[in-house]
PyMOL CGO cylinders between C-alpha atoms (Angstrom):
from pymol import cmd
from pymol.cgo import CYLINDER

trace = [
    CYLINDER, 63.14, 112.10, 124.69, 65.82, 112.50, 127.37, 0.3, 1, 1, 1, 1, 1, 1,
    CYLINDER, 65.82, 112.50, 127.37, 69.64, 112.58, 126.93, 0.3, 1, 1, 1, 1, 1, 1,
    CYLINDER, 69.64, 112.58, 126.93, 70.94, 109.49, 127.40, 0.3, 1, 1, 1, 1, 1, 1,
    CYLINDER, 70.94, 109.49, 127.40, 74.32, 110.31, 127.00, 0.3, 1, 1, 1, 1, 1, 1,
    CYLINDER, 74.32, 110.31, 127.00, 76.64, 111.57, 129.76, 0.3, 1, 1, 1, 1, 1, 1,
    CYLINDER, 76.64, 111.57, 129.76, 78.94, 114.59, 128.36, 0.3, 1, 1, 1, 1, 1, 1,
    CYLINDER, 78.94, 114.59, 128.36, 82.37, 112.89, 129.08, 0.3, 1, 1, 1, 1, 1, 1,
    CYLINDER, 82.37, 112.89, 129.08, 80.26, 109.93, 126.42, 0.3, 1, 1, 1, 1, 1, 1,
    CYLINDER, 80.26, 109.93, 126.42, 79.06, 112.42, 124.13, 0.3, 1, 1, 1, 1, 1, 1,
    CYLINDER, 79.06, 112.42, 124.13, 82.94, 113.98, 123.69, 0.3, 1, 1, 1, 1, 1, 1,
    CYLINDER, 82.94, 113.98, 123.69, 84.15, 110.72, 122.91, 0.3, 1, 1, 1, 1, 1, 1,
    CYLINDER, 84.15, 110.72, 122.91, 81.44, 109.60, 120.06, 0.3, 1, 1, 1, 1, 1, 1,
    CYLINDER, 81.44, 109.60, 120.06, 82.48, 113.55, 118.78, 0.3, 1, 1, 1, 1, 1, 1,
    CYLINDER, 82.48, 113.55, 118.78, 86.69, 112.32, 118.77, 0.3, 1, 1, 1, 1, 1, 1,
    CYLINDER, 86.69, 112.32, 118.77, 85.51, 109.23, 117.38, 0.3, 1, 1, 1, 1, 1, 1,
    CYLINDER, 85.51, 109.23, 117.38, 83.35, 110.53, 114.60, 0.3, 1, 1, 1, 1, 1, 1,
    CYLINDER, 83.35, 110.53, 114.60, 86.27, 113.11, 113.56, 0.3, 1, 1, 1, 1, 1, 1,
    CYLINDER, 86.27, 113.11, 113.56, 88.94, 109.84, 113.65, 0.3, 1, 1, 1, 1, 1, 1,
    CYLINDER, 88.94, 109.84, 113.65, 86.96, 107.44, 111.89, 0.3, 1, 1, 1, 1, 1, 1,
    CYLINDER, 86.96, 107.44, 111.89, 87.77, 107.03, 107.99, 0.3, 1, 1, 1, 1, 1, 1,
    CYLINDER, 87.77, 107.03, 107.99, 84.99, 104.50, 107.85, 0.3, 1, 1, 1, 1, 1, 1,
    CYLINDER, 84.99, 104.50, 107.85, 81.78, 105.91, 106.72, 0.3, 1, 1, 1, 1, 1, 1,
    CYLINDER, 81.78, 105.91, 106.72, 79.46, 103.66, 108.26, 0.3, 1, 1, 1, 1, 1, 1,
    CYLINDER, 79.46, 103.66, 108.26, 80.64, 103.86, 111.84, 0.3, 1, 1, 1, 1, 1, 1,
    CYLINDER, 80.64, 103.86, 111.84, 80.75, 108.01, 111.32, 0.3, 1, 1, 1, 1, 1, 1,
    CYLINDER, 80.75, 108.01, 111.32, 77.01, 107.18, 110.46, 0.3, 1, 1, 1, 1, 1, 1,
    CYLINDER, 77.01, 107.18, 110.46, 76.69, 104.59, 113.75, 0.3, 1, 1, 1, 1, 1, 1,
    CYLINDER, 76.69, 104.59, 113.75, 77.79, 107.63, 115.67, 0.3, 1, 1, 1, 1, 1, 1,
    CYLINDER, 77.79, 107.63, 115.67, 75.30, 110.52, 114.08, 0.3, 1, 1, 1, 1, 1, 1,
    CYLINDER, 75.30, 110.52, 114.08, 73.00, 108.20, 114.43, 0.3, 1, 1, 1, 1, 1, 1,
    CYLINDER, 73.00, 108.20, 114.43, 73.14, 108.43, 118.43, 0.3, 1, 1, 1, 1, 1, 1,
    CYLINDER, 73.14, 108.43, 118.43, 74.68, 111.77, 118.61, 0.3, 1, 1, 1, 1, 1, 1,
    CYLINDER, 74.68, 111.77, 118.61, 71.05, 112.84, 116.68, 0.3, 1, 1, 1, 1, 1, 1,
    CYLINDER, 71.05, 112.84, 116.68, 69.06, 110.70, 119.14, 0.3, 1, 1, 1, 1, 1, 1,
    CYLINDER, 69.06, 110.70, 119.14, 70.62, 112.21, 121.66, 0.3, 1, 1, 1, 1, 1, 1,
    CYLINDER, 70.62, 112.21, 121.66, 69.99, 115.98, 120.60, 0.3, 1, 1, 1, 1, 1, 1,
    CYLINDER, 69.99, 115.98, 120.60, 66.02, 114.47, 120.20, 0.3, 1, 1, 1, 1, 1, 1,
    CYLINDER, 66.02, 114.47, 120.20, 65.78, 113.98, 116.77, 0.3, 1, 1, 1, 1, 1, 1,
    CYLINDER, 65.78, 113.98, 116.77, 62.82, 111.38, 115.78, 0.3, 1, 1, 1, 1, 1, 1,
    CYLINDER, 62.82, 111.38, 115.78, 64.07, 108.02, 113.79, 0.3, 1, 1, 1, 1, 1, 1,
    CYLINDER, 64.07, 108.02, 113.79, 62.46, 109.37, 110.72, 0.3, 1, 1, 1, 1, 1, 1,
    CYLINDER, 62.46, 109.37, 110.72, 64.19, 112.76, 110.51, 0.3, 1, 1, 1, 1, 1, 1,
    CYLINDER, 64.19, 112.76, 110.51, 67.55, 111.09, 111.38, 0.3, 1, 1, 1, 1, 1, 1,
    CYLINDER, 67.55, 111.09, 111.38, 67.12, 108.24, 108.45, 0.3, 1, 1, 1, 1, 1, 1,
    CYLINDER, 67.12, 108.24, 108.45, 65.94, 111.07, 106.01, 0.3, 1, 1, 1, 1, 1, 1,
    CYLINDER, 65.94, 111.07, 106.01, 69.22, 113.24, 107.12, 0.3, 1, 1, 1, 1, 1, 1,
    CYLINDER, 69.22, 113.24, 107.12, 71.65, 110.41, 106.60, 0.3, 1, 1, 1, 1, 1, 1,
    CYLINDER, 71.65, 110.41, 106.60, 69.60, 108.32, 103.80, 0.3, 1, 1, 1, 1, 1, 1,
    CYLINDER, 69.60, 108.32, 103.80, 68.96, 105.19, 105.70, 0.3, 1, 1, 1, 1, 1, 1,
    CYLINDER, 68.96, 105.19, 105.70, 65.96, 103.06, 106.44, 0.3, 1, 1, 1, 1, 1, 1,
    CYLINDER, 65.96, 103.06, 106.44, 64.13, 103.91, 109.87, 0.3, 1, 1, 1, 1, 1, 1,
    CYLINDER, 64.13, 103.91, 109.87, 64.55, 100.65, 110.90, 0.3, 1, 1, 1, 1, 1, 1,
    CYLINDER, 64.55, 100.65, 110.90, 67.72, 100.70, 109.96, 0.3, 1, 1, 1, 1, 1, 1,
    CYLINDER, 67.72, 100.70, 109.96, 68.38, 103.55, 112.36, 0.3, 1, 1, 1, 1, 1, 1,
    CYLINDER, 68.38, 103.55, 112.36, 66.38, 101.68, 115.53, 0.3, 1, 1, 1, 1, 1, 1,
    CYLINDER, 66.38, 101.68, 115.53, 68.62, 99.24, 114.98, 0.3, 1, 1, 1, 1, 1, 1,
    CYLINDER, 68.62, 99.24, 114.98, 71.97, 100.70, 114.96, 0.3, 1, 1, 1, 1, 1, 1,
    CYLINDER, 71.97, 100.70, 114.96, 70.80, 102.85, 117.88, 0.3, 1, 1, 1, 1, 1, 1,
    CYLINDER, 70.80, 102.85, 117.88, 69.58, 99.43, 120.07, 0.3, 1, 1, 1, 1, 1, 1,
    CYLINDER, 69.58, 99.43, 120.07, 73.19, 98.05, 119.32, 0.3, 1, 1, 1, 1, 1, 1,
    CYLINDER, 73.19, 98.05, 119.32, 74.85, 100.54, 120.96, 0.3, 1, 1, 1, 1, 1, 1,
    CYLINDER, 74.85, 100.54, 120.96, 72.47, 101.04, 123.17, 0.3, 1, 1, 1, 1, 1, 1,
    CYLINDER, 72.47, 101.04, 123.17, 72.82, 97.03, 124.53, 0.3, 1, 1, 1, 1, 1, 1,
    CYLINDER, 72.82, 97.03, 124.53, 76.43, 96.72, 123.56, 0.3, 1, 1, 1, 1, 1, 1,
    CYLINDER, 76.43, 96.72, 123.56, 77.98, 100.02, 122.87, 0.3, 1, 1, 1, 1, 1, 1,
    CYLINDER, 77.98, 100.02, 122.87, 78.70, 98.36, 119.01, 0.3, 1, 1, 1, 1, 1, 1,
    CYLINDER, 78.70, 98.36, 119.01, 79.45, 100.91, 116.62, 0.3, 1, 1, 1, 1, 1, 1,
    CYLINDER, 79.45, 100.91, 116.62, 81.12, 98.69, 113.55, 0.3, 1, 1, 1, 1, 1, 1,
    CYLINDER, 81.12, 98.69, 113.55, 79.12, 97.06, 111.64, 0.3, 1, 1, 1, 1, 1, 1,
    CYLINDER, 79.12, 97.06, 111.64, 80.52, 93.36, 112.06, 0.3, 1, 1, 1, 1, 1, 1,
    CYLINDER, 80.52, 93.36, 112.06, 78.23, 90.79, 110.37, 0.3, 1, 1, 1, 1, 1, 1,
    CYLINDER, 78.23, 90.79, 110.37, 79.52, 87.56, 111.22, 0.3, 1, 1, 1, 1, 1, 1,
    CYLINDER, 79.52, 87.56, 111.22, 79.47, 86.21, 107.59, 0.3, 1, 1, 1, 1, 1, 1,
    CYLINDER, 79.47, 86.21, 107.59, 79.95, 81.97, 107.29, 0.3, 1, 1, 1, 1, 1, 1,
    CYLINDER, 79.95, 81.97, 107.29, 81.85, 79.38, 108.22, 0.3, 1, 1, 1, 1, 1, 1,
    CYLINDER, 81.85, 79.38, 108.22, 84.82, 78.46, 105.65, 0.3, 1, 1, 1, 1, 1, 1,
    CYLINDER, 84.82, 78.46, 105.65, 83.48, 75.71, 102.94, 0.3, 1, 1, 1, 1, 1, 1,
    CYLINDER, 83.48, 75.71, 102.94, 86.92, 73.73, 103.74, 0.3, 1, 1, 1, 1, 1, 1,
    CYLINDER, 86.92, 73.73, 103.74, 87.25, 71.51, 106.63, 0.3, 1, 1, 1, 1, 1, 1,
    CYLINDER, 87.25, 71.51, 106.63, 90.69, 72.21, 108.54, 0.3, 1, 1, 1, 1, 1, 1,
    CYLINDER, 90.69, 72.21, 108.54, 92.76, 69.64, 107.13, 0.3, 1, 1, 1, 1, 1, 1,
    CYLINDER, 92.76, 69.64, 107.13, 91.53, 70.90, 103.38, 0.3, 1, 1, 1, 1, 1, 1,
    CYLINDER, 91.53, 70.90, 103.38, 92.35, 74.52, 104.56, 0.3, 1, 1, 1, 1, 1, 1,
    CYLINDER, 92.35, 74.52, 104.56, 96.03, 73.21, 105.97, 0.3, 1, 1, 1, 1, 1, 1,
    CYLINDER, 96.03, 73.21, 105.97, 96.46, 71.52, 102.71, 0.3, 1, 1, 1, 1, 1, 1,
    CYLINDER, 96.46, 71.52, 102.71, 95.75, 74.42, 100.48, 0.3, 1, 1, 1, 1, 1, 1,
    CYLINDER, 95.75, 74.42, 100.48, 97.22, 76.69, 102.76, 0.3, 1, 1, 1, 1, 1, 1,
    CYLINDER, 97.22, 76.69, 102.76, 100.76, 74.66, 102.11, 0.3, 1, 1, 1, 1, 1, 1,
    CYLINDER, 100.76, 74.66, 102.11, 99.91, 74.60, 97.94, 0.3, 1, 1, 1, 1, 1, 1,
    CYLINDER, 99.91, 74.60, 97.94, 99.84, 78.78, 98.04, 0.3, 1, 1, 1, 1, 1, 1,
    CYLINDER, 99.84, 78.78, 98.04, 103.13, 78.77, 100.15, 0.3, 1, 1, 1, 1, 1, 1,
    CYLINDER, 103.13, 78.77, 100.15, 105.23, 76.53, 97.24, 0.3, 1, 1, 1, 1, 1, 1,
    CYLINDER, 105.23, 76.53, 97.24, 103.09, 77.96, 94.41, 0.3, 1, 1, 1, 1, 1, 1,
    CYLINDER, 103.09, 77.96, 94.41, 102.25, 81.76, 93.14, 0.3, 1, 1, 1, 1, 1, 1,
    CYLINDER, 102.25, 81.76, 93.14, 98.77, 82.37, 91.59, 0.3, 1, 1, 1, 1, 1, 1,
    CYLINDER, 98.77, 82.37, 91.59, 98.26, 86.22, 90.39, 0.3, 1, 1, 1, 1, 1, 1,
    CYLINDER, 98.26, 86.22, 90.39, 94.64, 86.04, 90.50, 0.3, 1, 1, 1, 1, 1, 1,
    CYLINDER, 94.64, 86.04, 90.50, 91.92, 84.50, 93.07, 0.3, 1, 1, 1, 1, 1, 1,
    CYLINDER, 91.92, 84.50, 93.07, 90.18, 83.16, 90.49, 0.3, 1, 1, 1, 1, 1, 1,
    CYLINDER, 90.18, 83.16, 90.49, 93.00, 80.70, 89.45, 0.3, 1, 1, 1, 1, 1, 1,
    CYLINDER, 93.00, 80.70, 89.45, 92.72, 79.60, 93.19, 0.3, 1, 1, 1, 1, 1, 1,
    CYLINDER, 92.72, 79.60, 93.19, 88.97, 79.06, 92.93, 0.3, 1, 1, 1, 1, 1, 1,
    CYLINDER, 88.97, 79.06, 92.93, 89.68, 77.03, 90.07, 0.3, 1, 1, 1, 1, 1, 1,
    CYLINDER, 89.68, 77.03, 90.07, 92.24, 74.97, 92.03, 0.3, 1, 1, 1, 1, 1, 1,
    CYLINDER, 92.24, 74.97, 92.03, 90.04, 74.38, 94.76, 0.3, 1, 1, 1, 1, 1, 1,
    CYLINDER, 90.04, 74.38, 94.76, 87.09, 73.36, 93.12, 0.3, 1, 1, 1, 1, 1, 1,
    CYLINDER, 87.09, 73.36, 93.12, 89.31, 70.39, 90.87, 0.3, 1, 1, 1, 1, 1, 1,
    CYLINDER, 89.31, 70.39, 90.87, 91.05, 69.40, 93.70, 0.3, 1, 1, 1, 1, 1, 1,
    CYLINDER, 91.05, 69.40, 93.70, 88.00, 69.69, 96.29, 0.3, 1, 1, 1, 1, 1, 1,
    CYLINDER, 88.00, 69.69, 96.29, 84.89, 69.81, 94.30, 0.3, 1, 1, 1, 1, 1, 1,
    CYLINDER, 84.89, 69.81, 94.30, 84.15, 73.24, 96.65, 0.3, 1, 1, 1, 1, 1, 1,
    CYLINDER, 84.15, 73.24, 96.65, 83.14, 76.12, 94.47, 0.3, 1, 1, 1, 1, 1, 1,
    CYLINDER, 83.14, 76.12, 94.47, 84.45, 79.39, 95.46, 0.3, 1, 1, 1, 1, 1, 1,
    CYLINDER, 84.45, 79.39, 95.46, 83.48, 82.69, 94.66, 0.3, 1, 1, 1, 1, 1, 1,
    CYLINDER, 83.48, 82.69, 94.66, 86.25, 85.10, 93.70, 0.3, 1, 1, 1, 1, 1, 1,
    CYLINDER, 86.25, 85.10, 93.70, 85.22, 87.59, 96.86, 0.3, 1, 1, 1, 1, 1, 1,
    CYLINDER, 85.22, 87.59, 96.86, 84.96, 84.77, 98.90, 0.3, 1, 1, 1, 1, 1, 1,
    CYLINDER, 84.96, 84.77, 98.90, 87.84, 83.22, 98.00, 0.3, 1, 1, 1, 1, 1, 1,
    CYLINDER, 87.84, 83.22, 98.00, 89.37, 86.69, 99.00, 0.3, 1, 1, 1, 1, 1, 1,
    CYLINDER, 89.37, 86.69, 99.00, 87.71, 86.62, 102.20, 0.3, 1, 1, 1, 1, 1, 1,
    CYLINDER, 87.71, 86.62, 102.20, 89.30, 83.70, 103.07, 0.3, 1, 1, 1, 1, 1, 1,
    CYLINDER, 89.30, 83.70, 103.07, 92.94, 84.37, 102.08, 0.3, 1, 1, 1, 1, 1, 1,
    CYLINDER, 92.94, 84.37, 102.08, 92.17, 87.34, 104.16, 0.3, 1, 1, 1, 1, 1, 1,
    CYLINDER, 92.17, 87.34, 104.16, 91.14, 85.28, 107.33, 0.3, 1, 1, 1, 1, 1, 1,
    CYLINDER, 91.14, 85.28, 107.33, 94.21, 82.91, 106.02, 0.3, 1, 1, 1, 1, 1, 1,
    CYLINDER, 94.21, 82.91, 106.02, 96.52, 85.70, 106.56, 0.3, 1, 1, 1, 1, 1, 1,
    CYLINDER, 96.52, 85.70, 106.56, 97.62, 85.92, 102.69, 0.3, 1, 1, 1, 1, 1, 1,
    CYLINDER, 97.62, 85.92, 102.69, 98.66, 89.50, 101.45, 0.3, 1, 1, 1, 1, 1, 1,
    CYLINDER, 98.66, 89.50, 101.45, 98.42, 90.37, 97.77, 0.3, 1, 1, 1, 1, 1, 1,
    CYLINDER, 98.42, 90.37, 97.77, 101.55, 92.28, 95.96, 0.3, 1, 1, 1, 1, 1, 1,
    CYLINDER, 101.55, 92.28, 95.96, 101.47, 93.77, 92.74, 0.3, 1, 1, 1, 1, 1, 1,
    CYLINDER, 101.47, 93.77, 92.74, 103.69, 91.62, 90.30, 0.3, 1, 1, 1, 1, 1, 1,
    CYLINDER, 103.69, 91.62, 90.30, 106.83, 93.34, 89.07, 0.3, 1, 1, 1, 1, 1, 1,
    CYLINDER, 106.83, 93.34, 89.07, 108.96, 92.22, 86.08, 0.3, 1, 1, 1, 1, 1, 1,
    CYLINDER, 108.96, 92.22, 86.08, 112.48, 91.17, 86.97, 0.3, 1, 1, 1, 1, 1, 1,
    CYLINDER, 112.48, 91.17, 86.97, 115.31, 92.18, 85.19, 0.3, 1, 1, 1, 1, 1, 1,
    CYLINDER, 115.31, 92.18, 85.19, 116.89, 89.80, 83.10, 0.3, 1, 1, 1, 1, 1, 1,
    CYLINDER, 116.89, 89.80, 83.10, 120.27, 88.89, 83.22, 0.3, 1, 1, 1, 1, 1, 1,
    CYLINDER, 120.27, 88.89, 83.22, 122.56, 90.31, 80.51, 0.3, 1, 1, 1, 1, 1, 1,
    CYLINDER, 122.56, 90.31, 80.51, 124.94, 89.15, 78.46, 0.3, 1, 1, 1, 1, 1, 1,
    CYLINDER, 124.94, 89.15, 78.46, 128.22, 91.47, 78.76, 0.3, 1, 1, 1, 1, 1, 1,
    CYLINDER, 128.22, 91.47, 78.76, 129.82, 90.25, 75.41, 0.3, 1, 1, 1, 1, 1, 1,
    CYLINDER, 129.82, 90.25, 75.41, 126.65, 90.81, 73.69, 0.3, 1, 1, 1, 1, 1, 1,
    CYLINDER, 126.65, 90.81, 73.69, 126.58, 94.26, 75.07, 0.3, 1, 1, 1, 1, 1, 1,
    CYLINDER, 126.58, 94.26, 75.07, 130.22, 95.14, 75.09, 0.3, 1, 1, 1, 1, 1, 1,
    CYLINDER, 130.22, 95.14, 75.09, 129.17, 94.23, 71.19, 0.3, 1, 1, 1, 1, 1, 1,
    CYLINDER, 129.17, 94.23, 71.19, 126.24, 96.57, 70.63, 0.3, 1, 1, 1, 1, 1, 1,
    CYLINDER, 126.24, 96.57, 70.63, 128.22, 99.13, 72.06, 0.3, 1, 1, 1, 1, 1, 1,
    CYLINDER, 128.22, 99.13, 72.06, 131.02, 98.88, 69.66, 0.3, 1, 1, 1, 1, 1, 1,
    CYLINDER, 131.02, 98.88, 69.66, 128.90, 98.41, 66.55, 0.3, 1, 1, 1, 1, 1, 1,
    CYLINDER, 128.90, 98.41, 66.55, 126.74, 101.79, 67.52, 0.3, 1, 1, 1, 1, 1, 1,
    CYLINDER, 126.74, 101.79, 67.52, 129.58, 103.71, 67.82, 0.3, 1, 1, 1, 1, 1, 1,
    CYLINDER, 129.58, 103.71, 67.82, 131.21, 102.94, 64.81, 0.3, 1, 1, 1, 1, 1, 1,
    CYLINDER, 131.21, 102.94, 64.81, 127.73, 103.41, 62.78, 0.3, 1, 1, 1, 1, 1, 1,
    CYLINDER, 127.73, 103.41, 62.78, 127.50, 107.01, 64.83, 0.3, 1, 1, 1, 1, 1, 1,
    CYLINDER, 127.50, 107.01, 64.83, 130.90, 107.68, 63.46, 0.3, 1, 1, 1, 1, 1, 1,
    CYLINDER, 130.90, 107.68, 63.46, 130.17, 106.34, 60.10, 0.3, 1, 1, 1, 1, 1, 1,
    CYLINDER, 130.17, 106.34, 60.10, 127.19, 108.62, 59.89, 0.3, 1, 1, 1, 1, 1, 1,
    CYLINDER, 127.19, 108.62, 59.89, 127.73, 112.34, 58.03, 0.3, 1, 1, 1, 1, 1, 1,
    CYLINDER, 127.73, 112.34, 58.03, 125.84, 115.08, 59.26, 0.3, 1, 1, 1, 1, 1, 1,
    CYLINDER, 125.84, 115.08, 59.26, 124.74, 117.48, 57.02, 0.3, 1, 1, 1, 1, 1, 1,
]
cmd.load_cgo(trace, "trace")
């Protein structure tokens, strides 16, 4: 087979592959950077354990379209827009820990079952961030701790060492 990459191409898929932290476009780009140097689809899925035709096809889409992320479209929200607006404005005045509690709030209020990852895809497309919780201090009581204070130091002084 004949290179079908130009060199200015082929140093670009190279800076690419050495950028990329995602594993399956550094495989999207070995897998034409081997077709290119004439390897056969079978040596090239054996090399990077992947199906053959998993290989034809990753090489055809970049081929057609130059694609090298693998984007799967995935589906269309279960909530119609004004059931997305309305939950949407329920998460902004209330604060669930867990995506779970959401699906559950969804599916009494909608009937629409949820499952936790998708529910977590969607918050995603929603533009909702998750924090780690962190405890708040509580407000003290100065007497009550001007108190301790005094009490400690008179048992400290109370105390005999020895």
């Amino acid at each position: 087979m004949e290179k079908f990459l130009t060199p200015v191409a082929r140093a670009d898929l190279l800076k690419r592959h050495r950028c990329k932290r995602d594993g399956r476009i550094k495989d999207r780009i070995k897998v034409v950077l081997l077709r290119d140097d004439g390897w056969s689809y079978a040596s090239i899925a054996e090399a990077l354990f992947l199906s053959e035709e998993g290989v034809r096809q990753q090489l055809n889409d970049y081929l057609e379209s130059e694609k090298l992320k693998p984007e799967n479209g995935g589906s269309d929200s279960f909530l119609n827009a004004e059931q997305a607006k309305s939950v949407i404005t329920h998460l902004q005045a209330h604060i669930y820990v867990k995506a779970s509690d959401i699906c559950g709030y969804v599916q009494q209020t909608y009937g629409i079952r949820y499952s936790v990852s998708g529910m977590i895809s969607w918050l995603q497309a929603q533009n909702f961030t998750f924090h780690q919780p962190c405890g708040v201090p509580a407000k003290a009581n100065a007497a009550a701790q001007e108190k301790f204070i005094a009490d400690y130091e008179n048992l400290k002084k109370s105390l005999t060492c020895g």
